[in-house]
C-alpha positions as CSV (number, residue, x, y, z in Angstrom):
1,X,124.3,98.9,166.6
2,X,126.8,96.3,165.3
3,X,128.1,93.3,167.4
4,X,130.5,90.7,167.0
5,X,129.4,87.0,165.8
6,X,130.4,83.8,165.0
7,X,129.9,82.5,161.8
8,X,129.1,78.5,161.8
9,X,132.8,77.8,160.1
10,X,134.1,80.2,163.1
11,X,134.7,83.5,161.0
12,X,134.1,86.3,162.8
13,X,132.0,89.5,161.4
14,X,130.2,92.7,162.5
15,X,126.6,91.8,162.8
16,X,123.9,94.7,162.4
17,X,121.6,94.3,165.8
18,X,118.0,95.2,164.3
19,X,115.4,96.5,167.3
20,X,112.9,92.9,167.3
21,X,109.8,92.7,165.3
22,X,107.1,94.8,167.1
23,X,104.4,92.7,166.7
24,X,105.6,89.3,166.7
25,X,102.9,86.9,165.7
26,X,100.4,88.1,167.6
27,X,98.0,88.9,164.1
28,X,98.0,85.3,163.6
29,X,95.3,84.7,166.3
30,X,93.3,87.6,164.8
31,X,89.4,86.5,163.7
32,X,86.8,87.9,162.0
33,X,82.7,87.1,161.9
34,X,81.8,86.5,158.1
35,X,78.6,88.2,159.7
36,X,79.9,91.2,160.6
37,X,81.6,91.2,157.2
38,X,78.1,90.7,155.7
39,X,76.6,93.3,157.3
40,X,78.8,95.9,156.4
41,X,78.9,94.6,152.9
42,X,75.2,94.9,152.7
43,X,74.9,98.2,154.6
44,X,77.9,100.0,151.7
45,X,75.9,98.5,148.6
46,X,72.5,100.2,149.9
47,X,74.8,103.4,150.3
48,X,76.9,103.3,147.2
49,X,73.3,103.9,145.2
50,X,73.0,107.0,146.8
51,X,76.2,108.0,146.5
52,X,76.2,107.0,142.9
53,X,72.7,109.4,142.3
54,X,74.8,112.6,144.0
55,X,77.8,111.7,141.6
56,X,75.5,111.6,138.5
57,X,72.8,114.3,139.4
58,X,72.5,115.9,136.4
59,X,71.3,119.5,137.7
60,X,74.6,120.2,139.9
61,X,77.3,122.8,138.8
62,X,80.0,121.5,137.7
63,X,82.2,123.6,140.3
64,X,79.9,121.3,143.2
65,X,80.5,118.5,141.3
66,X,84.2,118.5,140.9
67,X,84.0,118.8,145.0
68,X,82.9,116.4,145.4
69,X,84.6,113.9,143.7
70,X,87.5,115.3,145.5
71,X,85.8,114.1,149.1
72,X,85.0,110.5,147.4
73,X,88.8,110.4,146.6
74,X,89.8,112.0,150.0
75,X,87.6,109.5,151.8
76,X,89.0,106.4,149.8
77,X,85.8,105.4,148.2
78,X,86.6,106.8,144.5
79,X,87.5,103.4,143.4
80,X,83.6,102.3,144.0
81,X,82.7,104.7,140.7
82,X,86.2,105.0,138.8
83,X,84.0,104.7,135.5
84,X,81.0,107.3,137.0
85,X,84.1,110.0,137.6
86,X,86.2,109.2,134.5
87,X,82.8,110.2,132.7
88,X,82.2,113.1,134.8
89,X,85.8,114.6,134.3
90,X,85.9,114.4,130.7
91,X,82.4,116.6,130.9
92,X,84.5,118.6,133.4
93,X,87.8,118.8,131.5
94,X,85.2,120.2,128.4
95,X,83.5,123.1,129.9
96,X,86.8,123.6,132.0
97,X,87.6,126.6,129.3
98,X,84.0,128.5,130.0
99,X,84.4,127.4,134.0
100,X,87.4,129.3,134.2
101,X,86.4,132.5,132.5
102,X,87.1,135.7,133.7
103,X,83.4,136.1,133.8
104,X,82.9,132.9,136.7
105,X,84.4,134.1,139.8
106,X,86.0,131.1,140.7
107,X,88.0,131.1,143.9
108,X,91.8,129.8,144.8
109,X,90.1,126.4,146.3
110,X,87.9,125.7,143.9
111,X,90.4,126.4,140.8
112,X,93.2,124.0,142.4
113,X,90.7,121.3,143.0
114,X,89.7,121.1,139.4
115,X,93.8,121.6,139.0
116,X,94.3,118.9,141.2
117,X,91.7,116.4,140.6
118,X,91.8,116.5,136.5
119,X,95.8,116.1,136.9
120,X,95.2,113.0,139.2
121,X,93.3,111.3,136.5
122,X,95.5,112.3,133.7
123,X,94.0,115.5,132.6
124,X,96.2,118.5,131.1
125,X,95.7,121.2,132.7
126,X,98.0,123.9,132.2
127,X,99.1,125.5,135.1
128,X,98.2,129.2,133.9
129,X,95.0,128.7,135.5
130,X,96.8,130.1,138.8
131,X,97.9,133.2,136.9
132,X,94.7,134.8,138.2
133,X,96.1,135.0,141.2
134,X,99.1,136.6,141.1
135,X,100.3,140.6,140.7
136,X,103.4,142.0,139.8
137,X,105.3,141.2,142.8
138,X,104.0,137.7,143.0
139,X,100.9,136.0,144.7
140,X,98.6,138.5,145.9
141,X,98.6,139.1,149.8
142,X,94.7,138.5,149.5
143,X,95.1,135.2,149.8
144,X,97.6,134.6,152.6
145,X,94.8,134.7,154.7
146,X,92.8,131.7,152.1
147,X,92.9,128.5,154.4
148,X,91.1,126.1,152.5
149,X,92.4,128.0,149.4
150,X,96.2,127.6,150.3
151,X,95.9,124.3,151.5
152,X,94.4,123.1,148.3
153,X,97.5,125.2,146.2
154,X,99.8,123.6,148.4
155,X,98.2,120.0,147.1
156,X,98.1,120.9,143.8
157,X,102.1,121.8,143.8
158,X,102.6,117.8,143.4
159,X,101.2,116.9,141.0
160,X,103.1,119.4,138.6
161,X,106.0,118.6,135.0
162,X,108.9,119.7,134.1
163,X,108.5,123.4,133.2
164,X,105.7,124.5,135.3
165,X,108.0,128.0,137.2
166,X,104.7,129.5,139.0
167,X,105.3,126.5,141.3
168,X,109.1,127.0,142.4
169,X,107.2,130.0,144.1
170,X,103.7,128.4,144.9
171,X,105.8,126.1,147.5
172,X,107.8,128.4,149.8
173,X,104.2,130.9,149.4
174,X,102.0,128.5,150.4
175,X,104.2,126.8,153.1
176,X,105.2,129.7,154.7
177,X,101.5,131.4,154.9
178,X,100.0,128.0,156.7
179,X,102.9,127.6,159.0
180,X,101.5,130.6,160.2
181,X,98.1,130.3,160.6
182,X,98.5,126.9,162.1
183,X,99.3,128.5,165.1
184,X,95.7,130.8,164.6
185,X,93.8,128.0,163.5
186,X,91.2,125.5,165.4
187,X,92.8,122.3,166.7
188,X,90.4,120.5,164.4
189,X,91.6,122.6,161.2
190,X,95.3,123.1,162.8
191,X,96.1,119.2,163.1
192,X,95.2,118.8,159.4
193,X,97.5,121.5,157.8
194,X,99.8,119.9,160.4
195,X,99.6,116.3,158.7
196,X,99.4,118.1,154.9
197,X,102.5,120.1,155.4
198,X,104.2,116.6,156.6
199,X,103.1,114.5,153.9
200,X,101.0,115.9,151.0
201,X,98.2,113.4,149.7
202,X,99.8,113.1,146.5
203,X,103.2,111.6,148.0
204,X,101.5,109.1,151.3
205,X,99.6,106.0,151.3
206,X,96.6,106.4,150.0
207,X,94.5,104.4,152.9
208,X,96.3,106.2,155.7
209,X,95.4,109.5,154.0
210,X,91.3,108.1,153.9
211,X,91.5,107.3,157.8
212,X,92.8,110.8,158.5
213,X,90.3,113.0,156.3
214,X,87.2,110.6,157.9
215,X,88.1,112.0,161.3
216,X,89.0,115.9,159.6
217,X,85.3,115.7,157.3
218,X,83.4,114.1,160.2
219,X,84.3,117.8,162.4
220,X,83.3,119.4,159.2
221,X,80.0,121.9,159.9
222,X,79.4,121.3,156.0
223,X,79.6,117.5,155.7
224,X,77.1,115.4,153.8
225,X,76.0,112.7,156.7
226,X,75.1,110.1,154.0
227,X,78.5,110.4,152.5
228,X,80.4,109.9,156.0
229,X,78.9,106.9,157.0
230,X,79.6,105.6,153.5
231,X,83.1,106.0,154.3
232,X,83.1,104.6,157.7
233,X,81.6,101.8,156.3
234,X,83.3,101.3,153.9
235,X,87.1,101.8,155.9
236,X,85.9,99.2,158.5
237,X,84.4,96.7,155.9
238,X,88.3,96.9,154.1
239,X,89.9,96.5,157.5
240,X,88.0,93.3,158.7
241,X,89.8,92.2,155.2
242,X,92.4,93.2,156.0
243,X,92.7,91.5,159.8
244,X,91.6,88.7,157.7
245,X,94.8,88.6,155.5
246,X,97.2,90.1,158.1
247,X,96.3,86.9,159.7
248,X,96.5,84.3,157.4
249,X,99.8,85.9,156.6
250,X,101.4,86.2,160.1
251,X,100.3,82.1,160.3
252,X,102.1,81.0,157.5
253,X,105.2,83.3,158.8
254,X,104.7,81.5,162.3
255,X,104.4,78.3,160.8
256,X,107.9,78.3,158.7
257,X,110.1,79.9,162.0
258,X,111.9,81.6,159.8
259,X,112.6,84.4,162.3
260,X,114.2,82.2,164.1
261,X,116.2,80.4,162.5
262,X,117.9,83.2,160.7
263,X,118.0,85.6,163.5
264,X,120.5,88.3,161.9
265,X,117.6,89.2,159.9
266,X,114.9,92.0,160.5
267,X,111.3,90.2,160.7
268,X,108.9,92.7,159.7
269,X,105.9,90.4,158.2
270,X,103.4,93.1,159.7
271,X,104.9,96.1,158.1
272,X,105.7,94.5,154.8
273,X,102.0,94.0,154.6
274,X,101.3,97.7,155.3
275,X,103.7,98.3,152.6
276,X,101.7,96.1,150.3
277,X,98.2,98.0,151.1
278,X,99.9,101.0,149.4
279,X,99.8,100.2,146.2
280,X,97.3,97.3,146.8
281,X,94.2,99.0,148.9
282,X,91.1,98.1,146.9
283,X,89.2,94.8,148.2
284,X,89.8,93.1,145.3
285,X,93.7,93.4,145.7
286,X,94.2,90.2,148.2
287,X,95.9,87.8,146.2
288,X,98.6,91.3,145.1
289,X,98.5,92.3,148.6
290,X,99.4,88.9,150.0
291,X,102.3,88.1,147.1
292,X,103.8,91.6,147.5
293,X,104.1,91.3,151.7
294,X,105.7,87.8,151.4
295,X,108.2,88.7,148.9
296,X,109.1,92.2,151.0
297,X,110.0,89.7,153.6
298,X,112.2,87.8,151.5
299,X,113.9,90.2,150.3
300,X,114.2,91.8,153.6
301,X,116.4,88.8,154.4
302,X,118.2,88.5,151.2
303,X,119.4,92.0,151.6
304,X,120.7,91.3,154.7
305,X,122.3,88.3,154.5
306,X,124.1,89.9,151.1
307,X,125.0,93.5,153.6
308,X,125.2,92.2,156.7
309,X,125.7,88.6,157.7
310,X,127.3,86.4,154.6
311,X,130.9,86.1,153.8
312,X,131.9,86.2,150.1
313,X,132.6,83.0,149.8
314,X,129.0,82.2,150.7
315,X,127.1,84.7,148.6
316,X,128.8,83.1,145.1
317,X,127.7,79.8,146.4
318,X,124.6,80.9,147.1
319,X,124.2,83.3,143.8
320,X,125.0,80.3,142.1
321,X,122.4,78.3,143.5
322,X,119.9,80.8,142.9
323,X,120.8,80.8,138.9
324,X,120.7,76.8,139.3
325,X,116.9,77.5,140.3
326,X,117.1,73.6,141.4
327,X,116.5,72.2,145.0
328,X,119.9,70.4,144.2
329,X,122.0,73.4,144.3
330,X,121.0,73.4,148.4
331,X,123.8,70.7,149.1
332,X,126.4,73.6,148.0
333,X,125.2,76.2,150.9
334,X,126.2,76.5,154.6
335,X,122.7,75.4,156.9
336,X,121.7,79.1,157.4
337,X,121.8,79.4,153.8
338,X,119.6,76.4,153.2
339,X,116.9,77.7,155.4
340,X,116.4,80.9,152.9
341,X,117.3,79.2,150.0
342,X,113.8,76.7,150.7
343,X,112.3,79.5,151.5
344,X,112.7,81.1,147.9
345,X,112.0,78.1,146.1
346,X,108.8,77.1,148.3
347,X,107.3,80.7,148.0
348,X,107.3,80.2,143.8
349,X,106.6,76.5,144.1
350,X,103.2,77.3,146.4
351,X,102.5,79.9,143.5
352,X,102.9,77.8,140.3
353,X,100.6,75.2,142.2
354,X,98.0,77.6,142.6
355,X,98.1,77.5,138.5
356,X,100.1,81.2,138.4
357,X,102.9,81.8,135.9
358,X,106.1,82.9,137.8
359,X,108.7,82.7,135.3
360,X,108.7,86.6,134.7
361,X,108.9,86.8,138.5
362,X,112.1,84.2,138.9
363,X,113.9,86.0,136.2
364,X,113.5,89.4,138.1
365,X,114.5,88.2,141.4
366,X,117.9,86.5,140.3
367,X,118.6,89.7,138.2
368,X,118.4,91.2,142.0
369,X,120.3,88.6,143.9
370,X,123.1,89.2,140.9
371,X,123.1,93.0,141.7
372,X,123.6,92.1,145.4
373,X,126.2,89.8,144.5
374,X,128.0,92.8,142.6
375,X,127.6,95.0,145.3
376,X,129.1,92.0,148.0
377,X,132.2,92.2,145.8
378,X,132.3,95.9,145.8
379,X,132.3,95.7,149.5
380,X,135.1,92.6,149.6
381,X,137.5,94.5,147.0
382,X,137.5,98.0,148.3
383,X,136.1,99.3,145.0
384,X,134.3,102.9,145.4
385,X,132.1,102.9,142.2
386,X,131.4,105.8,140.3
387,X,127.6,107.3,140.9
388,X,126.4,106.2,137.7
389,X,127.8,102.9,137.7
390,X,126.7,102.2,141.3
391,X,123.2,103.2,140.2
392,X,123.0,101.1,137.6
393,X,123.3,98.2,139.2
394,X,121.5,100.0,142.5
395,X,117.9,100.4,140.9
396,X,118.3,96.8,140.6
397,X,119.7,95.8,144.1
398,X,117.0,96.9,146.0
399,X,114.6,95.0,144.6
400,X,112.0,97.4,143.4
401,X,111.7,95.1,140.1
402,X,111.2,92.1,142.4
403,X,108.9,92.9,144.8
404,X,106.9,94.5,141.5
405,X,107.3,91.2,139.9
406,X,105.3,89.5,142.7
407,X,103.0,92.0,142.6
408,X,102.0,91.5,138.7
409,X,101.0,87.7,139.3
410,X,97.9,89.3,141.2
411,X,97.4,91.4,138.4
412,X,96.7,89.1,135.5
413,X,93.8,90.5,133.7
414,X,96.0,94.0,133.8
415,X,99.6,92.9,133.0
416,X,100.3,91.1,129.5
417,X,102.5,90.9,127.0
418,X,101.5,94.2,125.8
419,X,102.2,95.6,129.4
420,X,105.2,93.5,129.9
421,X,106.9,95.1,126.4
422,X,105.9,98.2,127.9
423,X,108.2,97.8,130.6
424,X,111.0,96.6,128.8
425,X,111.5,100.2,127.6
426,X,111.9,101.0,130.5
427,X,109.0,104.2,130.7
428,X,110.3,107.4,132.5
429,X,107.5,106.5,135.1
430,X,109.5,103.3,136.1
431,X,112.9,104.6,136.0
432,X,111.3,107.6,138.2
433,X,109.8,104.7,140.6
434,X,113.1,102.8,140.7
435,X,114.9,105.7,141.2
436,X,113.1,107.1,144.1
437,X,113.2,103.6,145.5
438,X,117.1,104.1,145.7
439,X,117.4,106.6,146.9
440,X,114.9,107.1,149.7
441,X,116.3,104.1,150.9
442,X,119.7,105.1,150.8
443,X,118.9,108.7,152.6
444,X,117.0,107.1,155.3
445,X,119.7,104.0,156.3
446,X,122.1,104.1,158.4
447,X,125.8,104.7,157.4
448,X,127.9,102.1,156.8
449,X,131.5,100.9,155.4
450,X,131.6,100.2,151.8
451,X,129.8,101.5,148.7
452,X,126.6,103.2,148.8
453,X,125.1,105.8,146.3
454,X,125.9,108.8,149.2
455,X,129.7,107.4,149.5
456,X,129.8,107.0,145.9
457,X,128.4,110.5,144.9
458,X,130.5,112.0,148.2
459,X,133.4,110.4,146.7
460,X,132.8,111.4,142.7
461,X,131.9,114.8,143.7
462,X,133.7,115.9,146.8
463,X,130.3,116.9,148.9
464,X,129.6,116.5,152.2
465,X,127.1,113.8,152.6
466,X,124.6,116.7,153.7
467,X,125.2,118.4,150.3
468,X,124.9,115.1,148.6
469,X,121.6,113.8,150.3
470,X,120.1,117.2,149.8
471,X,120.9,116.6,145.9
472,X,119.2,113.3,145.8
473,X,116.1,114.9,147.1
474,X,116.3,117.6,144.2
475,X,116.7,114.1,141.7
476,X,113.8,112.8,144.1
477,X,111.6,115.8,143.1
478,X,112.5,115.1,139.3
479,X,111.9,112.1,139.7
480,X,108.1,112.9,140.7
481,X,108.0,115.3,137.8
482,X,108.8,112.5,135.4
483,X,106.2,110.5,136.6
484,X,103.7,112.8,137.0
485,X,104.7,113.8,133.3
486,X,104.2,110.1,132.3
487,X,100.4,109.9,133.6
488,X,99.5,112.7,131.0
489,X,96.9,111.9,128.8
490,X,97.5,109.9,126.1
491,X,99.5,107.3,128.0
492,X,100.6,103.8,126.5
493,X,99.1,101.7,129.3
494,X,96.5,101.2,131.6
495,X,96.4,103.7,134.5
496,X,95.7,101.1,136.5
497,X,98.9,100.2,136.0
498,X,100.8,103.9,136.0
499,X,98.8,104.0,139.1
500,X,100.4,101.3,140.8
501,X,104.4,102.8,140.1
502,X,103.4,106.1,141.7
503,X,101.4,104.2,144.2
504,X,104.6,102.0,145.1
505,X,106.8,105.6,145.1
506,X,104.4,106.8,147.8
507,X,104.8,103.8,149.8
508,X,108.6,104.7,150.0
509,X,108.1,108.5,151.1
510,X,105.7,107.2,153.5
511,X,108.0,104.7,154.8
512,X,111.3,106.4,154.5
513,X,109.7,110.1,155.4
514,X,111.9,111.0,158.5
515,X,114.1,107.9,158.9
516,X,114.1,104.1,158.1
517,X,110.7,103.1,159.4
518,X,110.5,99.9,157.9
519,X,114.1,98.7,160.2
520,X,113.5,100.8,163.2
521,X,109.3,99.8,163.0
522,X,108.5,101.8,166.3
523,X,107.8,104.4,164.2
524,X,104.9,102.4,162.3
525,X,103.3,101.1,165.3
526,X,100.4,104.0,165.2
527,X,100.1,103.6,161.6
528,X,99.6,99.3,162.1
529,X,96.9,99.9,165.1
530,X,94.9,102.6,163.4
531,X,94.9,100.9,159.7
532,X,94.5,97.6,161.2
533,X,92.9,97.8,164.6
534,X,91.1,100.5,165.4
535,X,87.7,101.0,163.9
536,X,85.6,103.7,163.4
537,X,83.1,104.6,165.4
538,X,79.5,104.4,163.4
C-alpha cells in the first residue's frame, strides 16, 4: 500500500507503507546461562566420538556407510567430520564402479543417495547410473510405488548440469507419483514429502532443513538413538548461540533508533539475521553471521530510500557523499539522509577498529549505491532499459556483492588475494548466485512504476509479465545448473567458499519461495520461533 507524504522541503511523494517489524526489539532482552551452554557443549564432544567410530568403522558396507553420511548431513552435524567424510567419499567415489554393478542389486534409494551425496561434495557422477531404472517407455512403473526411493530421485534432480535429459523426465515422474501417495501415506511420512515437494534440501536453508528431518528421523522405527540425541544436542547447543547473537544484535539496533528515525524504511534486524544463518550456520560463523545481518539491514534501507522515499535531487547528493567516503560530505544531505549516512560510515569505522580490513567491502558497497543511483535516474527520466542493460547494472543493485563483501571480513583465513582474483573473473558460480539474487527478488516484489527486469523483459519482448516471470524461472533453473556445474571436481577454490554462493542462492529461494517474505515477514514468523526459540525436547 502506498500513501501520500511530506517530504521535509515539502515535496510530496508516494510512500510504500511496509507491514511493522514483527518482532520489534524484543530479542534484545533474550539471555543465555554459559552453564547450560557448557553442558551441552560437554554432552556433543562425549557424543561426537561415537559418532566419529560409526563414521570410520572399518567393517561397514560401503552402501551403509554412504547412509549414513546422508543422516549426519540431513541432521546438520556433517560439518563436525567434513575431513572424516571427504575421506570416506573418495573411498566411496573408488569402488563406486564395482558398487554399481549389475551383479550388486542396489535399489532406486540407495543409488540416488550415493548420486546425491558424491554430487554435494563435488563428486562426478554421471547420471547413467539411473538408466537401470528405466524401459522403453520410460521409468518403470515398478517404482511408482518406491517412497523412500522416489523421494530420494526427486532430491537428487538438483543437484544435476547442463546436459543431464533423463532428468527433464525424472521431475514431472517423480513429482507426479508422490503427489499421489501423499494422500496414502502416514501423517508422519505424508508431512515430509509435503515439505520436500515445497522446497528440496538442495535449494532451502540448510538449518531449517536439520530442524525438520530431527522431528521426521526421531518417528523413524529405524533410527540410531545415539545419533538423534547427537543432533538434538547439537541443534539446541547452536541455538543458545544463536539467542546469544540475535541479542546482542537487536541491542545494538535498539540502541541506534534507527527504525525510528527513518520510518519509510522496513526494519527487519531479526530476519536479516535468519538470512545470515544460511550461508553462515556453523558455530564458528558469529563474527560472518553478525557482519552479514547488519549490512542486510543497511541495505534494506538504502534500497528503499533509492526506490521509495528520496527525490533525485537527494540521491546525487547523497551518492556523492558516499564516493567522498568522509564524515564531511554529511553537511551536503537533508537530516533523514544524515541519519543513514552515520550509519554507513559508523558500521565500517566499528569494523576497522576491531583491526579488520574493509577496503574491499567499501569499494563494493559504493559500486551498489552507484547502480541504485542509475536505476533512480531510470525512474526520473522515463527510460525503459533494455533486459540486458537493466541486468547489468541489476546484479549489482541489489546488493548481492555487498552484503557478500561483509560477509568475507568474517572469513579471513578463507578469502585472499588468491580468492579475491578468483572473483574478479567473475566464475559462472557467482554470476549464477547474482543472477538468481535478481531475479528472485524481482518475481517475488510487488509491481511498481518504473523499470524493473519484468517491465524491461515485458517491454523488449512483448510477454505478459506471466510469460516473462515464468522465463526467469527457466534462467533461474540454469542458473542452478551453472552452479552446480561449477562445484565439480577440480574446482579453483575452496569449497568452503563455492559453498557459501550456493548457500547464499538458497537463502533467496527460501526467502523469496511463494512471495516477498523478507518485506511482508509474517510469513517467517514460524521459521524465527522454531530456529530461534523453540528447543528440542531431549
Amino acid at each position: 500500500m502506498a500513501v501520500e507524504a511530506k517530504h521535509e522541503h515539502g515535496t510530496a511523494r508516494l510512500l510504500v507503507k511496509y507491514p511493522q517489524t514483527e518482532w520489534g526489539c524484543s530479542f534484545a532482552s533474550l539471555s543465555c546461562q554459559a552453564s547450560e551452554l557448557e553442558s551441552y557443549a560437554k554432552e556433543v564432544e562425549a557424543l561426537k566420538e561415537k559418532v566419529k567410530d560409526m563414521l570410520l568403522q572399518p567393517t561397514q558396507e560401503l552402501t551403509k556407510k554412504i547412509e549414513l553420511i546422508n543422516l549426519l548431513f540431513r541432521l546438520g552435524v556433517s560439518y563436525h567430520f567434513k575431513n572424516e567424510i571427504e575421506e570416506q567419499l573418495n573411498h566411496i567415489f573408488i569402488a563406486l564402479p564395482k558398487l554399481l554393478d549389475d551383479d550388486n542389486d542396489c535399489d532406486l534409494h540407495t543409488v540416488a543417495i550415493l548420486f546425491q551425496i558424491l554430487r554435494q561434495y563435488g563428486y562426478k557422477v554421471s547420471c547413467d547410473v539411473f538408466n537401470k531404472f528405466k524401459d522403453d517407455g520410460g521409468f518403470e512403473k515398478t517404482i511408482a510405488s518406491d517412497v523412500k526411493g522416489l523421494l530420494s530421485l526427486y532430491e537428487a534432480t538438483f543437484l544435476s548440469v547442463h546436459g543431464e535429459d533423463i532428468f527433464d523426465e525424472v521431475v514431472p515422474f517423480t513429482r507426479q507419483h508422490l503427489e499421489t501417495l501423499v494422500a496414502q501415506s502416514s501423517p508422519h511420512l505424508a508431512n515430509y514429502m509435503r515439505n520436500a515437494l515445497k522446497q528440496p534440501f538442495h535449494r532451502s536453508i540448510e538449518r531449517v532443513e536439520a530442524k525438520k528431518y530431527i522431528v521426521f528421523y526421531e518417528g523413524e522405527e529405524s533410527r540410531d538413538e545415539t545419533l538423534l540425541r547427537f543432533a538434538k544436542l547439537d541443534y539446541n547447543r547452536v541455538q543458545l548461540l544463536y539467542r546469544q547473537e540475535l541479542a546482542s544484535l537487536s541491542r545494538w539496533w535498539k540502541d541506534l533508533d534507527v527504525a525510528e528515525k527513518l520510518h519509510y524504511s522496513r526494519d527487519r534486524i531479526v530476519e536479516a539475521y535468519l538470512w545470515a544463518v544460511g550461508p553462515h550456520f556453523e558455530p564458528q560463523d558469529s563474527l560472518s553471521r553478525m557482519l552479514m545481518a547488519k549490512s542486510i539491514e543497511i541495505i534494506t534501507i538504502v534500497d528503499d530510500t533509492y526506490d521509495e522515499y528520496a527525490t533525485i535531487d537527494e540521491l546525487q547528493r547523497f551518492t556523492a557523499a558516499i564516493e567522498r567516503w568522509n564524515i564531511g560530505a554529511i553537511d551536503e544531505l537533508p537530516e533523514y539522509m544524515k541519519v543513514l549516512y552515520k550509519l554507513i560510515l559508523n558500521f565500517f569505522d566499528e569494523i576497522e577498529k576491531d583491526g579488520y580490513n574493509t577496503c574491499y567491502a567499501k569499494e563494493t558497497f559504493k559500486e551498489m549505491v552507484r547502480s541504485n543511483y542509475v536505476q533512480a535516474q531510470w525512474f526520473n527520466d522515463g527510460y525503459i532499459p533494455a533486459f540486458d542493460e537493466y541486468m547489468r547494472n541489476g546484479v549489482v543493485s541489489v546488493g548481492y556483492e555487498a552484503v557478500r563483501a561483509a560477509s568475507f571480513i568474517g572469513m579471513e583465513n578463507i578469502v585472499g588475494t588468491t580468492e579475491l582474483q578468483w572473483l574478479e573473473t567473475n566464475p559462472k558460480i557467482v554470476q549464477a548466485a547474482k543472477l538468481i539474487s535478481r531475479l528472485k527478488n524481482d518475481i517475488a516484489a510487488r509491481e511498481k512504476d518504473g523499470p524493473s527486469t519484468l517491465r524491461c523483459y515485458m517491454n523488449e519482448h512483448g510477454v505478459s509479465r506471466e510469460k516473462a516471470i515464468e522465463e526467469f524461472k527457466k534462467m533461474c533453473e540454469n542458473a542452478w545448473k551453472d552452479m552446480n556445474e561449477d562445484c565439480l571436481k577440480p574446482t579453483a577454490v575452496s569449497r568452503t567458499l563455492l559453498n557459501y554462493n550456493l548457500n547464499i542462492a538458497r537463502s533467496l529461494e527460501f526467502l523469496y519461495l511463494h512471495g516477498d517474505y523478507f518485506t511482508y515477514a509474517v510469513c517467517l514468523k514460524d521459521y524465527v520461533k522454531s530456529l530461534f526459540l523453540e528447543e528440542l525436547p531431549l
